[in-house]
C-alpha positions as CSV (number, residue, x, y, z in Angstrom):
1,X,-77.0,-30.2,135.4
2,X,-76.6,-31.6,131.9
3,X,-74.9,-30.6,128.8
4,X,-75.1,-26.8,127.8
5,X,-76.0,-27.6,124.4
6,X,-79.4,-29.6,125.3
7,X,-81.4,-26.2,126.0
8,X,-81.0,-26.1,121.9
9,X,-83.9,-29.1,122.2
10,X,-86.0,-26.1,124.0
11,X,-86.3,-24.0,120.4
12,X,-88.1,-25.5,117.1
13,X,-86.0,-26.7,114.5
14,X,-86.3,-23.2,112.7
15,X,-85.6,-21.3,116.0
16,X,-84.1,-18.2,116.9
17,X,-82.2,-16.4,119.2
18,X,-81.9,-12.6,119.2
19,X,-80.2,-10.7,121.8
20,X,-81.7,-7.0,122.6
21,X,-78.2,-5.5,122.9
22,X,-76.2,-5.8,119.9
23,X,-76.7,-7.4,116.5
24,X,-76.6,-10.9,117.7
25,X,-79.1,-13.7,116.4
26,X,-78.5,-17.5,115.7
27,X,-80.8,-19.0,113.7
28,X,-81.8,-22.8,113.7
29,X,-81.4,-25.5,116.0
30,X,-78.2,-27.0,115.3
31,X,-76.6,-23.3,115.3
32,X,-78.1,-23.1,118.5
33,X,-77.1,-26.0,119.8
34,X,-73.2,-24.9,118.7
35,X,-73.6,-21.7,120.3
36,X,-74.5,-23.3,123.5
37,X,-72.6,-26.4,123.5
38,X,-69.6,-23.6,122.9
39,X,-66.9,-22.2,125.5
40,X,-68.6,-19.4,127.8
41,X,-67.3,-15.7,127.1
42,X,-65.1,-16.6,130.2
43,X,-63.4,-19.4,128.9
44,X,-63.2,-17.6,125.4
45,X,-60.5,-15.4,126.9
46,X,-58.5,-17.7,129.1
Protein backbone atom coordinates (compact mmCIF):
# COMPACT_ATOMS: atom_id res chain seq x y z
CA UNK A 1 0.00 0.00 0.00
CA UNK A 2 2.81 2.46 0.56
CA UNK A 3 3.67 5.13 2.93
CA UNK A 4 0.62 7.43 4.05
CA UNK A 5 2.68 10.45 3.50
CA UNK A 6 3.31 9.76 -0.42
CA UNK A 7 -0.36 10.94 -1.43
CA UNK A 8 1.36 14.54 -0.37
CA UNK A 9 3.33 13.92 -3.97
CA UNK A 10 -0.50 14.02 -5.39
CA UNK A 11 -0.91 18.09 -4.46
CA UNK A 12 1.46 21.02 -6.06
CA UNK A 13 4.11 22.27 -3.96
CA UNK A 14 1.68 25.24 -2.92
CA UNK A 15 -1.18 22.83 -2.22
CA UNK A 16 -4.00 22.78 -0.14
CA UNK A 17 -6.23 20.83 1.79
CA UNK A 18 -9.49 22.16 3.28
CA UNK A 19 -11.99 20.09 4.98
CA UNK A 20 -15.91 21.17 4.50
CA UNK A 21 -16.67 20.55 8.19
CA UNK A 22 -14.70 22.48 10.53
CA UNK A 23 -11.90 25.05 10.11
CA UNK A 24 -9.34 22.71 8.94
CA UNK A 25 -6.84 23.54 6.00
CA UNK A 26 -2.97 22.56 5.59
CA UNK A 27 -1.30 24.44 3.36
CA UNK A 28 1.86 23.31 1.29
CA UNK A 29 3.32 20.07 0.43
CA UNK A 30 5.59 19.35 3.16
CA UNK A 31 2.62 20.21 5.77
CA UNK A 32 0.74 17.87 3.84
CA UNK A 33 3.03 15.39 3.76
CA UNK A 34 3.27 15.69 7.86
CA UNK A 35 -0.28 15.58 8.16
CA UNK A 36 -0.42 12.43 6.35
CA UNK A 37 2.67 10.76 7.23
CA UNK A 38 1.02 11.48 10.97
CA UNK A 39 -0.80 8.98 13.45
CA UNK A 40 -4.59 8.44 12.31
CA UNK A 41 -7.25 10.06 14.80
CA UNK A 42 -7.36 6.34 16.08
CA UNK A 43 -4.04 6.02 17.07
CA UNK A 44 -4.05 9.70 18.35
CA UNK A 45 -6.10 8.51 21.25
CA UNK A 46 -4.57 5.07 22.15
Amino acid sequence: MGEPASVADLFTEDGIREWPDGDRRIEGREALRAYFGGPTPVDAHR
